[in-house]
KETI-258708 format. One line per field, with one value per atom (N, C-alpha, C): residue number from 1; x negated, y, z negated; atom name. Coordinates in steps of 0.05 Angstrom, whole numbers, plus 32768, in hexadecimal, padded with zeros to 4 digits. Layout:
<drenkes>
num	NUM,... .
east	X,... .
north	Y,... .
up	Z,... .
atomo	CA,... .
</drenkes>
This chain:
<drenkes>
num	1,1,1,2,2,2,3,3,3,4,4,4,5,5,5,6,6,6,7,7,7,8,8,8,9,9,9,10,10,10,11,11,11,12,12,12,13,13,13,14,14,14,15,15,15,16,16,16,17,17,17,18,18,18,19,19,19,20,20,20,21,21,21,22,22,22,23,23,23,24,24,24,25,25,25,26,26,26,27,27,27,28,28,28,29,29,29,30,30,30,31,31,31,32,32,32,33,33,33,34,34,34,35,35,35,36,36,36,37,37,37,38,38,38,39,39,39,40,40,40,41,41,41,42,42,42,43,43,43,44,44,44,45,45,45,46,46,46,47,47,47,48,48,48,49,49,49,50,50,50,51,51,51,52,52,52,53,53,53,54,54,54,55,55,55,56,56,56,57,57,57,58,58,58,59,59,59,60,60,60,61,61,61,62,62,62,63,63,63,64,64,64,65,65,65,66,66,66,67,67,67,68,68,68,69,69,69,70,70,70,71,71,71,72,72,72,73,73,73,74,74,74,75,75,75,76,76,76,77,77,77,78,78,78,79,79,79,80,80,80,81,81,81,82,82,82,83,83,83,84,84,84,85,85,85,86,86,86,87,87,87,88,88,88,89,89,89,90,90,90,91,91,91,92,92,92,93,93,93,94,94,94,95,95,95,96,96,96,97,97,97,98,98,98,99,99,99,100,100,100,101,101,101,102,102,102,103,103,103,104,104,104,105,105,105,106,106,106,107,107,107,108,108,108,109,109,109,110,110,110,111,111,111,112,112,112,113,113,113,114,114,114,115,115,115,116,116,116,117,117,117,118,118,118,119,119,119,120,120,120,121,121,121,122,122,122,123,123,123,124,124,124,125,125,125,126,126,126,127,127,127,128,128,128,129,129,129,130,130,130,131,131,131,132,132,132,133,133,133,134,134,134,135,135,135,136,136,136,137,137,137,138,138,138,139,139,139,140,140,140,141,141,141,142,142,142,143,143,143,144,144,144,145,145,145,146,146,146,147,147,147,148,148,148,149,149,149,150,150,150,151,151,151,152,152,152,153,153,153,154,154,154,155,155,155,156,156,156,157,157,157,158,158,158,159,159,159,160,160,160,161,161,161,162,162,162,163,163,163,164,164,164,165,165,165,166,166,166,167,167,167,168,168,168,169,169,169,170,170,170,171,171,171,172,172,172,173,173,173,174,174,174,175,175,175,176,176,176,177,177,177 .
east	7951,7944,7927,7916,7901,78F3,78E9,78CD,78B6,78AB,7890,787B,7868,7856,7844,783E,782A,7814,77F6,77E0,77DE,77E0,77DF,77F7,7809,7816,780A,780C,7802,7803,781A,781F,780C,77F4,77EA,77C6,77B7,77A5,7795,777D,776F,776A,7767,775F,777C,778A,77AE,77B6,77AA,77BE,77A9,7796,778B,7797,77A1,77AC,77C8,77D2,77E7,77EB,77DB,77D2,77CE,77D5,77DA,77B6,77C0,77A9,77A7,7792,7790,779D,77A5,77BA,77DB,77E2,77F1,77EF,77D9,77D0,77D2,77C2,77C9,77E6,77FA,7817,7823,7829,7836,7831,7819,7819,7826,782F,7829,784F,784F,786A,7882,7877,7883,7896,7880,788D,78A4,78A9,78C1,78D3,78D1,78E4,78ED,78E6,78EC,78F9,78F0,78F9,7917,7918,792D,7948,7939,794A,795B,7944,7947,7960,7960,7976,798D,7988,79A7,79B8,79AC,79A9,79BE,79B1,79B5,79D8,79D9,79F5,7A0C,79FE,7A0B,7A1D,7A13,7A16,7A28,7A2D,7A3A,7A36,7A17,7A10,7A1A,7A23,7A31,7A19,7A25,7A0A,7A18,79F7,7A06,7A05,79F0,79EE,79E7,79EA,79D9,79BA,79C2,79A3,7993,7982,797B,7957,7951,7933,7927,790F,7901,78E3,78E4,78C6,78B5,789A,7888,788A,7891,789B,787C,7865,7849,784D,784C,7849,7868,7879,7896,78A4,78A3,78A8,78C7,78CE,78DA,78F6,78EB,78FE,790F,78F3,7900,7917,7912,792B,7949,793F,795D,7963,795A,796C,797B,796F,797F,798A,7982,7995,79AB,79A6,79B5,79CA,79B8,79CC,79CC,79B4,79AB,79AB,79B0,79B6,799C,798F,7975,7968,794A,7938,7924,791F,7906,78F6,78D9,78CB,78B4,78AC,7891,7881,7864,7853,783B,7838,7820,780D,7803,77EC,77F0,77DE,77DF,77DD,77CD,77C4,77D0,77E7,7800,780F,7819,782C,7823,7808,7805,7803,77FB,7802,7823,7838,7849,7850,7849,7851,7848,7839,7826,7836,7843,784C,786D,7875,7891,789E,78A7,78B7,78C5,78CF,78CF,78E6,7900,791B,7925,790F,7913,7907,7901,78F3,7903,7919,7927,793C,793A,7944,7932,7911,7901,78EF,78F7,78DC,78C9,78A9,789B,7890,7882,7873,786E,7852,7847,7847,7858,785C,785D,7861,785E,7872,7887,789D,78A7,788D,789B,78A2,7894,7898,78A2,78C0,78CB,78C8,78C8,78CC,78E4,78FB,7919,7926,793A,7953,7968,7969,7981,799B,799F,79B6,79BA,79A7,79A3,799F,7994,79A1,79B0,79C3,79DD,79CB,79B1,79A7,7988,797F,7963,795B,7941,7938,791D,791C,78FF,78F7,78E6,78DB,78BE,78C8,78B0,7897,789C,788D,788B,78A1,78A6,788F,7883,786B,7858,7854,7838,783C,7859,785B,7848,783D,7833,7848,7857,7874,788C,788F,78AA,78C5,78C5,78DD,78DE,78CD,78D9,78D7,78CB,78CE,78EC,78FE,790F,7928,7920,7928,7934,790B,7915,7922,791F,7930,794D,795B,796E,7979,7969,7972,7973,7961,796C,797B,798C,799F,79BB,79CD,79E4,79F9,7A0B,7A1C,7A2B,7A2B,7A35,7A2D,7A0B,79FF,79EA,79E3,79DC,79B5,79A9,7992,798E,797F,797E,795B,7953,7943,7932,791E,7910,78F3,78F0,78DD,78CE,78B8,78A5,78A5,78B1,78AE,7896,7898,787B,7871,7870,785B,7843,7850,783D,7827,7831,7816,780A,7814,7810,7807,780A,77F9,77E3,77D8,77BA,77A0,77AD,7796,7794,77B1,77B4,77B3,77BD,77BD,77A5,778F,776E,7762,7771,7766,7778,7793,77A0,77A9,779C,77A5,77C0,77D2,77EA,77E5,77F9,77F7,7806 .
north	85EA,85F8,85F1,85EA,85E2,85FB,8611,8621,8611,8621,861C,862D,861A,8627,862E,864C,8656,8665,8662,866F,868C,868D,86A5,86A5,86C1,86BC,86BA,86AF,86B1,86CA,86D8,86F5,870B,870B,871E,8714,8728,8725,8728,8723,871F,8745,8756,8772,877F,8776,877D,8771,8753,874C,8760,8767,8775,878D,87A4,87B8,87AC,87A0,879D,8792,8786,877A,8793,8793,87A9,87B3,87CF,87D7,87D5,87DF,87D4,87E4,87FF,8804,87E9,87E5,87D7,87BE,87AF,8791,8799,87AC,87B0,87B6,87C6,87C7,87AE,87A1,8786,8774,8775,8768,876F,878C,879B,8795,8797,8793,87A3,87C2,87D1,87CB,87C1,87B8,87AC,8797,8788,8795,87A6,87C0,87D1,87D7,87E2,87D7,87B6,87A5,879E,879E,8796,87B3,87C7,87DD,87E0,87D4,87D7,87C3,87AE,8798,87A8,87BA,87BA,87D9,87E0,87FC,87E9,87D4,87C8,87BA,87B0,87AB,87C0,87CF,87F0,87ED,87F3,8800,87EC,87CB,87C1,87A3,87A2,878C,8773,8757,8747,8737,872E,871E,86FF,86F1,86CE,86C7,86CE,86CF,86B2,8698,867A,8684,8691,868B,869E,86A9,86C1,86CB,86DD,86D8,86F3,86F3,8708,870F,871F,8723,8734,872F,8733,8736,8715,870A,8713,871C,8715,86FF,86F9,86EC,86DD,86E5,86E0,86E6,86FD,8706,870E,871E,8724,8714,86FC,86E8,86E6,86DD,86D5,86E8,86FA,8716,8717,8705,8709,86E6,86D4,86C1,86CC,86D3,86DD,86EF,870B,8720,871C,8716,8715,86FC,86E9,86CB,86BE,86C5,86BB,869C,8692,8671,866C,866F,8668,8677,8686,8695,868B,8694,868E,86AB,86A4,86C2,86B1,86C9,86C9,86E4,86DD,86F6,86ED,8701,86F4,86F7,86F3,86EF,86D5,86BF,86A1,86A3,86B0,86AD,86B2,86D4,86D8,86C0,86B5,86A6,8687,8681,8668,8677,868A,8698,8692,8696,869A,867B,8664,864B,863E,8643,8645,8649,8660,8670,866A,8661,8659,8647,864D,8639,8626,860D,85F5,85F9,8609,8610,8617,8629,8630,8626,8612,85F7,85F8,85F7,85EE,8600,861B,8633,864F,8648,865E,8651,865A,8648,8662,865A,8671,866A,866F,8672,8681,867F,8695,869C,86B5,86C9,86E5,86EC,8700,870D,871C,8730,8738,8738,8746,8728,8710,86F8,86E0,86DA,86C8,86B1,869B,867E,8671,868B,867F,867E,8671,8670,8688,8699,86A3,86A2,86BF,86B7,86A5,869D,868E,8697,86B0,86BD,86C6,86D2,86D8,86F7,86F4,871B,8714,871E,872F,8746,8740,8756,875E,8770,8787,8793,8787,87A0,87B0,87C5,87D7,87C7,87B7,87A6,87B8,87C6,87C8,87D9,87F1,87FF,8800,87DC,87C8,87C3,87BF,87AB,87BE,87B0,87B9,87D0,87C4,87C3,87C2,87D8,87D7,87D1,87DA,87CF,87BA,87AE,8794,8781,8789,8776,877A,8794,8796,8789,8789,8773,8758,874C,872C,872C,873F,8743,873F,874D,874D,8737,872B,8714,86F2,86F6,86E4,86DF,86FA,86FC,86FB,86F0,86ED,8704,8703,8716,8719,8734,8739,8738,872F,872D,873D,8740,875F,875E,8777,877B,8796,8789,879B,87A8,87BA,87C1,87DF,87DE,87F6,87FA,880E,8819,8830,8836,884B,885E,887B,888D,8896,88A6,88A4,88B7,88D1,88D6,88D1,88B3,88A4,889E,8899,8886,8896,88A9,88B8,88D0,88E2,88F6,8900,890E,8912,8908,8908,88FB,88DD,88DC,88BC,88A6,88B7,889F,8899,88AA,88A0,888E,888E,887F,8867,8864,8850,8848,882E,8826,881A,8823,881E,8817,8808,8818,8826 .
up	7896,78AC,78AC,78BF,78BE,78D3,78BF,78C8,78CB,78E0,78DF,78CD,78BC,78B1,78BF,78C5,78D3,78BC,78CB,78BC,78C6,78E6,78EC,7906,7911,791D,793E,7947,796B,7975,796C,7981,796C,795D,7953,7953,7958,7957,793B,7939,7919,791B,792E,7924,7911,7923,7921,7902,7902,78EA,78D2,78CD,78C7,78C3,78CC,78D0,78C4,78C1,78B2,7895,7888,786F,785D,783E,782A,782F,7822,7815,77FA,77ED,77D0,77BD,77C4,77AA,77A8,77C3,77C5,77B5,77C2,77B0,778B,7786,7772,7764,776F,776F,7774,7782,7781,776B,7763,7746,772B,772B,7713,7708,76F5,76E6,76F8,76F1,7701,7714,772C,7744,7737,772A,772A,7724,770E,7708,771C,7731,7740,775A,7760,776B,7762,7749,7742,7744,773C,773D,775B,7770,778E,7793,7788,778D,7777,7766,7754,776C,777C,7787,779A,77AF,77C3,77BE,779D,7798,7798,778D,7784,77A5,77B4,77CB,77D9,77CF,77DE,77E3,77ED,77EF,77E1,77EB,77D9,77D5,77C1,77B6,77BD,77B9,77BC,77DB,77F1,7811,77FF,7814,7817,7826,7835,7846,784D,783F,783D,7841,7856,7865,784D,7843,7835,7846,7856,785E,784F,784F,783C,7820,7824,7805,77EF,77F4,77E8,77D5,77BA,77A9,77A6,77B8,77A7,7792,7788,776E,7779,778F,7796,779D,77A4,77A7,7799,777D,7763,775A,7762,7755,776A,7781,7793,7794,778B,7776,7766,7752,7739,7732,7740,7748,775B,7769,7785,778D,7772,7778,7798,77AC,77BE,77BE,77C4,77C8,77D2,77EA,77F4,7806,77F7,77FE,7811,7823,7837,7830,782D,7828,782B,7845,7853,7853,7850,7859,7869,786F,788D,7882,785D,7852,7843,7850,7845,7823,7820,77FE,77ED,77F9,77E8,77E9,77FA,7803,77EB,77F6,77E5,77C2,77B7,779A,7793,77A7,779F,779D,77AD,77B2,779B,778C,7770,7759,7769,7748,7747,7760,7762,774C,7735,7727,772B,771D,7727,772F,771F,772A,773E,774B,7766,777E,777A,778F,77A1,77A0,77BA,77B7,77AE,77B3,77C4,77C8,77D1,77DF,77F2,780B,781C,7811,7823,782E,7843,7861,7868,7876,7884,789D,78A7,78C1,78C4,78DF,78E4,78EA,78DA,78D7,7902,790D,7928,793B,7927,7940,7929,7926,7919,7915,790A,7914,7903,7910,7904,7916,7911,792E,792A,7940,7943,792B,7926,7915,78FF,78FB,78E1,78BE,78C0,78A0,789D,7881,7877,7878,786E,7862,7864,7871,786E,785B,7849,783A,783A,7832,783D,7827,7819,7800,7807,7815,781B,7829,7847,7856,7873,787B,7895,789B,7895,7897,7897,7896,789C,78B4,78BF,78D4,78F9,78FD,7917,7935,792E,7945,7934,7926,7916,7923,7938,7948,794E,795B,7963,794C,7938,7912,7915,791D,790F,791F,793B,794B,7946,7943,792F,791D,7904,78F6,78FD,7909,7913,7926,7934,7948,7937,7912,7904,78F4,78F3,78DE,78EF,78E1,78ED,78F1,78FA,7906,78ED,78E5,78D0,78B5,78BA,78A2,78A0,7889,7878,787B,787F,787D,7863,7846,7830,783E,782F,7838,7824,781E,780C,781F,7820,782F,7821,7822,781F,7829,7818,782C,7834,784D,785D,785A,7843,7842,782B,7820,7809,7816,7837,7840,785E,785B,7884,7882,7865,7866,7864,786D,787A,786F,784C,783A,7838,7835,7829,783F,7856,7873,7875,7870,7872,785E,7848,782A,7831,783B,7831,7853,7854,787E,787B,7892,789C,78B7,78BF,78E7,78E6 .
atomo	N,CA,C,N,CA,C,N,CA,C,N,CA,C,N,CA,C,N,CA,C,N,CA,C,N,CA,C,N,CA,C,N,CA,C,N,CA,C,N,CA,C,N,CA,C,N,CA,C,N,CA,C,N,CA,C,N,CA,C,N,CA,C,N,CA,C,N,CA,C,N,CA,C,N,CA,C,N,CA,C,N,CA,C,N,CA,C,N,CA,C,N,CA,C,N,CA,C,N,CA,C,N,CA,C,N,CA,C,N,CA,C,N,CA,C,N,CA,C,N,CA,C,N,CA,C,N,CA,C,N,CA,C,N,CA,C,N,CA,C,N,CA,C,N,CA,C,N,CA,C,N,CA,C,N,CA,C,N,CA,C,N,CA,C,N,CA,C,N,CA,C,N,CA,C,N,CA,C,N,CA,C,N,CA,C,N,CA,C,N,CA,C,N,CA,C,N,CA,C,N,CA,C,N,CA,C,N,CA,C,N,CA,C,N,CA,C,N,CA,C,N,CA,C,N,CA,C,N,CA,C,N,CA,C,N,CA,C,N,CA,C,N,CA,C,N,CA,C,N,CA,C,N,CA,C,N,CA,C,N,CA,C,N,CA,C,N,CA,C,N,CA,C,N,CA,C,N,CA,C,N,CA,C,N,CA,C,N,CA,C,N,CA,C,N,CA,C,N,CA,C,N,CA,C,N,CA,C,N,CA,C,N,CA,C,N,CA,C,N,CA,C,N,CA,C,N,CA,C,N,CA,C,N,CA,C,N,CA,C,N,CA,C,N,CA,C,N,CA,C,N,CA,C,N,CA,C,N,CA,C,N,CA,C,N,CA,C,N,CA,C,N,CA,C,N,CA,C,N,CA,C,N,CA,C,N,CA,C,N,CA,C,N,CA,C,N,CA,C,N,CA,C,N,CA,C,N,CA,C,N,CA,C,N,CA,C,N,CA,C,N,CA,C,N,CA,C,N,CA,C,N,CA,C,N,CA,C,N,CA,C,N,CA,C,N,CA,C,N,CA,C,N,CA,C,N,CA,C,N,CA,C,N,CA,C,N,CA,C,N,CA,C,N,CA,C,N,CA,C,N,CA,C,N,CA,C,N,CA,C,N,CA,C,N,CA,C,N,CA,C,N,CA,C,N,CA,C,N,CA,C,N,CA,C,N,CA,C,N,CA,C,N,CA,C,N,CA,C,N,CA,C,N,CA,C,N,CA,C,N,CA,C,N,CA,C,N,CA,C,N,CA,C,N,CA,C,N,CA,C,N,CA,C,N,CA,C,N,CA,C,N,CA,C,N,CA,C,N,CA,C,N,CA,C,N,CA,C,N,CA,C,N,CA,C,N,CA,C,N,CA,C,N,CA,C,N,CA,C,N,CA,C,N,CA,C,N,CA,C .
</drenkes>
């Protein structure tokens, strides 16, 4: 499949992509061991319940560093990861940190969750580790979402509940849209 590498997406402006980029407890959490523990707990939850493991073609939005990837290779037995975030620097960290094994098992690029540059029907499963609550326009993210995954194929998904980030104190300390 040949994506386009994008720097920034066309359908978002620089105030907007702004308003959607972590805040710094976050940056600091994506790094931390933790996260993976919990990442990983999120994928053993995701089997629990059903999900088959072993999709070929599989989209990760707001891959940041790719850590995540790495855990739905090897958890998940994913055949081939695409994971993008619409921050170049995570994206090139992770292209960095990508091991040589998974060269031609994890491919990242940089986009924007509400505006694709996949074809139709083209993944087996979409996955979401606590991204969607950045997204500008959650619906229509969940749209593309949905208009690149194939018929009958699976969207996993972990989310933040909202009042980590929306109540009265914290929505002022920590920006969402």
């Amino acid at each position: 499949m040949a994506l386009r590498l994008m720097t920034q997406s066309p359908a978002i402006q620089a105030t907007d992509k702004k308003l959607m980029l972590m805040n710094w407890p976050e940056r600091v959490w994506i790094h931390s061991p933790v996260r993976l523990v919990v990442q990983a707990l999120e994928i053993r939850k995701w089997l629990a319940i059903g999900v088959e493991p072993g999709a070929k073609r599989v989209l990760e939005i707001g891959c940041g560093t790719g850590r995540g990837a790495r855990l739905l290779t090897s958890m998940m037995g994913f055949d081939t990861v695409y994971a993008f975030d619409l921050e170049e620097k995570l994206v090139r960290t992770g292209l960095k940190k990508r091991h040589k094994t998974l060269k031609e098992r994890v491919h990242f690029f940089v986009g924007d969750a509400q505006d694709l540059p996949c074809p139709d029907s083209h993944f087996d499963a979409v996955v979401n580790f606590g991204i969607i609550h950045h997204v500008l326009d959650w619906r229509r993210c969940i749209q593309e979402l949905s208009r690149v995954t194939k018929p009958g194929g699976v969207f996993c998904f972990e989310e933040i509940f909202p009042p980590l980030y929306a109540s009265a104190i914290l929505g002022r300390m920590l920006r969402h849209p």
